[in-house]
Steps between C-alpha positions, in 0.01 A plus 500: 500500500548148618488153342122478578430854342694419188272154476215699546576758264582238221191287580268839445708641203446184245083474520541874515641569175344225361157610612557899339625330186237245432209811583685750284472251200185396524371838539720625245389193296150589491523832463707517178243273329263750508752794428636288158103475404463898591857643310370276206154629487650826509745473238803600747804359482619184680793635713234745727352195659848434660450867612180480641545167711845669662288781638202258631782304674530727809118412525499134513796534747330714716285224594755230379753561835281438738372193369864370442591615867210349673557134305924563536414531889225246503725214287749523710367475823325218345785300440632549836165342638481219309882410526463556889805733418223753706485254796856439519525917493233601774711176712788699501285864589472625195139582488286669223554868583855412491475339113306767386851745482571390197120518358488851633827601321328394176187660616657830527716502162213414327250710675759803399511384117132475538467845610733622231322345223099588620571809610746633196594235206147400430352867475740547203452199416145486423508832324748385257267158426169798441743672284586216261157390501385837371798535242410171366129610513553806313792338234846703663656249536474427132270240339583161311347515168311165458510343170201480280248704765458884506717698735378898604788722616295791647181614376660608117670183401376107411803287366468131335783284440469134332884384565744578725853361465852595640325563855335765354717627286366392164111567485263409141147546465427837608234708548494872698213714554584852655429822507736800436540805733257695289265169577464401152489109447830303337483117421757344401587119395861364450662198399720501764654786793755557716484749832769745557594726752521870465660804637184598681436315792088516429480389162629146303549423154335253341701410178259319274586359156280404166140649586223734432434798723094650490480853656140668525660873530188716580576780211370199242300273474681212300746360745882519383576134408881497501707168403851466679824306536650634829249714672615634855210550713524703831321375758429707811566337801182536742464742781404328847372637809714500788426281789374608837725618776653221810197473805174450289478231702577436874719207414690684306616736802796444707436453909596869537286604266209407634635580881478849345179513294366315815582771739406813252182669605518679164415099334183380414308323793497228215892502431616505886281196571614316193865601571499391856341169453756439245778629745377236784422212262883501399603562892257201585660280238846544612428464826319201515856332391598534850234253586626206250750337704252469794278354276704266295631368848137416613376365183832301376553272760246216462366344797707148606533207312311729178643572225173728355609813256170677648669764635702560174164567307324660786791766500449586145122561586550714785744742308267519176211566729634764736642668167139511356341610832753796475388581100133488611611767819708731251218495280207531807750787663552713147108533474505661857221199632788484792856622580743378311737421816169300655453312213880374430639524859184287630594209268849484582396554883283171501769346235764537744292393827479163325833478373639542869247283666546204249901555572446544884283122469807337327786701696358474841180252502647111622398309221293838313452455192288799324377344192432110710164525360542542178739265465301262598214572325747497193623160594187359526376652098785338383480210644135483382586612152798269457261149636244592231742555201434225265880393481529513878144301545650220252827468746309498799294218361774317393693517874169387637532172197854470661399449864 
């Protein structure tokens, strides 16, 4: 790799990382708003949102790295354009096809990772992130008692606790409602309680200390009204139903997976259309990252004497928009209204004849430029918007004063 290379690879690699970090944050950001609100509405505890936002990661990368690659390419070819580094460099005979090495090296590292993390880290991914959500659902992973409301554990248990101090550890004000195994009712209040752990795994003890136990046993009918000082009270621990087996879903199959559901004639007609527009979509996705660097060449280098960041935000567009067009073909290739290779292969087909013609106008066109029109028709807004701003109109009027 020569001097050139090198400059290339360190102009890419800074708006590159950059660009993954910023998008994993913000995503990351506004997703564990909503997952502190759900964990507290569920009475989980705390440290599983950590849990769930590490397995939605692979997720937001998986559309994450190509965003970061197309602005790490884009950026830097920018720079070279408006530096006339880039005129200085196709002086000499280095031409585009010739800078895009470097792009291309990125393209294909990334494009692998990519791969890796669509096709086999997200699947397990995702499943873990339904898991959690239906442990937290269903109380496994254990549930906060809130102070001064009613908490259920299962269907046989309501607890009440007016204090908590310690972290837990001292508890005063109680009240328990259960029932026993032979479903008669208890209720019990304390002064204050303490849990404990016991030899068997299923069942707690809940220590309580100065209160009044009511049991309505069903051979008489007084209830037993018994006062204590230490009362241990066993507390079974709830059974819960297990949670459903990896590949309810298609995204939570790995690429050969569905290859192999896709190909069985023994599958539903349902299934192997689901399966293989799932397959595709991921292929389509990865692929299209070969396509980048020809695009952030013909959109990052602004025409001459402009300086217009058009092409930056009509990048971002483009991606978003040919990753939507490929969700609506998954989705209009799993209900069979076309084949799934039609309906995500066409996309990237007319994707990629664009990407190579806007390239071949900036590569090989004298003076081509393939977004000229729009950049003047975005000159020309802002130009417009900025005469009519009310701070702008009160300097033009006061140049006009001046002359």
């Amino acid at each position: 790799m020569n001097s050139i290379d090198r400059y290339m690879a360190r102009l890419i690699a800074v708006p590159l990382i950059s660009t993954l970090l910023i998008s994993a944050m913000l995503l990351v950001l506004d997703r564990m708003l909503r997952l502190f609100e759900f964990v507290a509405t569920e009475g989980g505890p705390v440290s599983v949102v950590w849990r769930m936002l590490a397995n939605l990661l692979p997720e937001y990368l998986g559309l994450g790295i190509p965003i970061g690659l197309m602005l790490g390419c884009l950026l830097a070819f920018r720079r070279l354009a408006t530096s006339s580094e880039l005129d200085v460099l196709r002086a000499v005979g280095i031409g585009y096809t010739r800078l895009l090495k470097v792009p291309f090296m990125y393209a294909l590292a990334l494009a692998a990772l990519n791969l890796a993390i669509v096709g086999f880290v997200q699947p397990w991914s995702r499943y873990n992130y339904e898991q959690l959500r239906f442990e937290l659902r269903s109380g496994a992973l254990g549930a906060s008692i809130k102070v001064g409301e009613f908490t259920s554990f299962g269907a046989k248990m309501t607890l009440r606790i007016e204090e908590s101090k310690d972290e837990g550890r001292q508890l005063s004000g109680i009240f328990v409602q259960m029932m026993t195994k032979d479903g008669t009712p208890v209720a019990v209040t304390a002064q204050s309680g303490q849990f404990l752990r016991s030899d068997d795994p299923d069942v707690i003890i809940f220590r309580l200390r100065n209160g009044t136990l009511v049991h309505q046993d069903k051979s008489s009918p007084v209830p037993r009204v018994l006062t204590f000082t230490t009362h241990n009270l066993p507390i079974p621990l709830p059974k819960y139903e297990q949670f459903r087996t990896r590949g309810g879903k298609n995204i939570e199959r790995t690429l050969p997976e569905l290859a192999v559901i896709g190909r069985n004639p023994n599958s539903s007609p349902e299934d192997r259309e689901t399966s293989r527009a799932a397959f595709h979509f991921r292929l389509a996705e990865v692929a299209s990252m070969f396509l980048l660097p020809f695009l952030a060449v013909a959109l990052g280098v602004p025409p001459k004497r402009s300086t217009s960041a058009l092409g930056v935000f009509l990048s971002i567009v483009m991606i978003v928009t040919y990753h939507k067009i490929n969700e609506f073909g998954q989705s209009f290739g799993s209900s069979g209204g076309v084949d799934p290779i039609l309906a995500l292969w066409g996309p990237f087909a007319i994707f990629a004849a664009l990407v190579m013609w806007m390239y071949y106008q900036i590569a090989y066109v004298p003076g081509g430029q393939p977004i000229a029109g729009l950049e003047k028709v975005f000159s020309k807004l802002t130009k417009f918007i900025l005469r009519y701003m009310p701070g702008r109109r009160r300097k033009l009027r006061r140049e006009e004063a001046a002359s």
